[in-house]
C-alpha positions in Angstrom: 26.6 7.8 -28.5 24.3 10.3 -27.8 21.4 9.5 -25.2 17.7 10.1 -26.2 15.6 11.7 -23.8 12.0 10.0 -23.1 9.3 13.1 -22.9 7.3 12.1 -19.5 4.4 11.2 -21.3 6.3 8.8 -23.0 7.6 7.4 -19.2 4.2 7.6 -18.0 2.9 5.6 -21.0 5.9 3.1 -20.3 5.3 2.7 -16.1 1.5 2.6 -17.1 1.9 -0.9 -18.6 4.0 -2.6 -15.4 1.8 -5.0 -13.7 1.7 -3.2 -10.2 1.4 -6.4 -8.2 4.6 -6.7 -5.7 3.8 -3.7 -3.6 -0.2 -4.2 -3.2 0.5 -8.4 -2.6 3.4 -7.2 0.1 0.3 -4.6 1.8 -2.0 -7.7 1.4 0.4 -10.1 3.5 1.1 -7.6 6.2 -2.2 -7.0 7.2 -3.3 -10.0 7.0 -0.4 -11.1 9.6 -1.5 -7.9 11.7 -5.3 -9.4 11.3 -4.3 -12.7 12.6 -2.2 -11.7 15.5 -5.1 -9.4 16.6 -7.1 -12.6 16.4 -4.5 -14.8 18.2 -2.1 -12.5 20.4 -2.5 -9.9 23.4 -3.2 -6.2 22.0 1.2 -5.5 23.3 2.1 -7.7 20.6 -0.1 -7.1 17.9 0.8 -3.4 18.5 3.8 -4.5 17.4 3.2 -6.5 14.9 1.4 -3.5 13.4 4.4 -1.6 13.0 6.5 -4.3 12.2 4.7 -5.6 9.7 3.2 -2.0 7.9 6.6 -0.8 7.8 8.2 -3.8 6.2 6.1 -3.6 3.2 8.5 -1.9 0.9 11.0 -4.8 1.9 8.2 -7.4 1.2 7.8 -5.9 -2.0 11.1 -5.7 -3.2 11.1 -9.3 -2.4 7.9 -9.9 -4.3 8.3 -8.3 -7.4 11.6 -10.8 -8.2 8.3 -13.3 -8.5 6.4 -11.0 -10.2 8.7 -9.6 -13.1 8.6 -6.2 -11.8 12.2 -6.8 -10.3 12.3 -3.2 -8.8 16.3 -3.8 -7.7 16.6 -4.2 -11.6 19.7 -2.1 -12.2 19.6 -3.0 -16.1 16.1 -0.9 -17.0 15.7 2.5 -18.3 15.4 5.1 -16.2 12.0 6.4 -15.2 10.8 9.6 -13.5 7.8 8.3 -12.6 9.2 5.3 -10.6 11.3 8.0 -8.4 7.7 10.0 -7.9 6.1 6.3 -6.7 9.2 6.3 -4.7 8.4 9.8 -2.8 4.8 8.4 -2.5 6.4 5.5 -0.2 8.6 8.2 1.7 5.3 9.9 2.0 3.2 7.0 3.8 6.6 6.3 5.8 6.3 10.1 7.2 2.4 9.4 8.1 3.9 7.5 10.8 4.6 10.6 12.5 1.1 11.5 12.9 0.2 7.7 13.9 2.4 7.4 16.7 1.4 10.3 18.9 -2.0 9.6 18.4 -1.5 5.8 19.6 0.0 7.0 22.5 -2.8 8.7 23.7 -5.6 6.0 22.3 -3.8 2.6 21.6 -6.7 1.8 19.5 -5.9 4.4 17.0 -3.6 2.5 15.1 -4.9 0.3 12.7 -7.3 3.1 12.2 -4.3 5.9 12.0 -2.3 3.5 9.9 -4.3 1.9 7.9 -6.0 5.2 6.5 -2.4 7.4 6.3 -0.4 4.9 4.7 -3.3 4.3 2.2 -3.1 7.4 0.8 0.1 6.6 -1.3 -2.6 5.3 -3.8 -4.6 8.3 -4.8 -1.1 10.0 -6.7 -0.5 6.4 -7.7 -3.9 6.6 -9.7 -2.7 9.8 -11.5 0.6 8.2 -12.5 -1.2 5.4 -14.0 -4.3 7.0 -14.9 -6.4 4.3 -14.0 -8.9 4.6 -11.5 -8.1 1.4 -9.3 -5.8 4.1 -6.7 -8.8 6.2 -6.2 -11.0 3.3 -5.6 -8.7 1.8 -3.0 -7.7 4.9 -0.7 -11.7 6.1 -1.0 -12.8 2.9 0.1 -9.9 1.8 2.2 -10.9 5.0 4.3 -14.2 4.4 4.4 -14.5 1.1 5.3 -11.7 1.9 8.3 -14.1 4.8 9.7 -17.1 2.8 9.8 -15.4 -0.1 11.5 -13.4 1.7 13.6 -16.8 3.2 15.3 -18.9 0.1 14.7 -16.9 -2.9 16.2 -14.4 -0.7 18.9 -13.7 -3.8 20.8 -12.1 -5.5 17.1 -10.5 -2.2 15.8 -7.6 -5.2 15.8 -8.7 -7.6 13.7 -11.6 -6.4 11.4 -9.8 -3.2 9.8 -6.6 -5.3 9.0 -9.0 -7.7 7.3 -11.2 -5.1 5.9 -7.7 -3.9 4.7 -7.0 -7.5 3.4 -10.3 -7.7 1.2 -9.5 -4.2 -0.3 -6.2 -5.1 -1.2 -7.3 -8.8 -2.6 -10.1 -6.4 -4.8 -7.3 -3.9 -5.9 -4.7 -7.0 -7.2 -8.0 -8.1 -8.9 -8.2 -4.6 -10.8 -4.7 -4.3 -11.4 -4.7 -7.8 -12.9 -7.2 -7.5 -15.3 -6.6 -3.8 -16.5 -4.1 -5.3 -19.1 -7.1 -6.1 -21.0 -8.5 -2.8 -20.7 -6.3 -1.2 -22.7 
């Protein structure tokens, strides 16, 4: 039997219409348990709680989207070129690390700042692939709101950009749920 090839719109149109709620739920979770061990540990720990917790997300989201149909482990759907571009966007914010870590070892109180920002980035090819405007809206604003904190409140760089980070994300699943009707 002969195969028939999807054109990429076609796969775009298809990925377009997931739910995309595993991977920004898994974000959500992680920074909130970086905001809350900022709130309730010593800076040593929630340093590593940070990392810990930022670079689990893809694990947490596998995990997730069993829950949330999107079953990314599932071996049984079509192929897809634009899930292996959302896949390079993750190996992307993975690399960002590289650029964190340095700068946290000269100013500790980089990281949620350096991390937060870097590995938010992910979103803005994320809105092209679904052509949807909710990727743009979350790295813009994700940004922003880490900048202004970040020089506002230096002495809570731990706790109010992981919950800054938190609200974003809660507003983003908000989006993502209710674009279904949009269309």
């Amino acid at each position: 039997m002969e195969q028939i090839t999807r054109t990429l719109e076609k796969q775009r149109e298809e990925f377009s219409k997931r739910k995309f709620l595993a991977t920004p739920l898994a974000g959500l979770l992680a920074w909130l348990m970086v905001g809350i061990s900022g709130l309730t540990m010593p800076v040593t720990i929630t340093v590593w709680v940070l990392f810990i917790a930022t670079g689990g997300i893809v694990y947490l989201a596998l995990f997730f989207s069993k829950f949330t149909g999107e079953n990314f482990l599932d071996k049984n759907k079509a192929k897809n070129e634009f899930d292996k571009l959302f896949l390079f966007t993750v190996f992307q914010a993975v690399l960002v690390y590289s650029i964190a870590i340095p700068f946290f070892l000269v100013d500790y109180t980089s990281l949620p700042m350096s991390i937060g920002i870097l590995t938010g980035l992910m979103w803005i090819p994320f809105s092209w692939i679904i052509n949807h405007w909710v990727g743009i809206f979350h790295s813009v604003s994700r940004t922003a709101v880490i900048l202004i904190l970040w020089y506002i409140l230096p002495p809570f760089r731990f706790v109010a950009i992981p919950f800054a980070i938190v609200l974003i994300y809660i507003i983003t699943i908000a989006i993502l749920a209710g674009r279904s009707i949009e269309k």
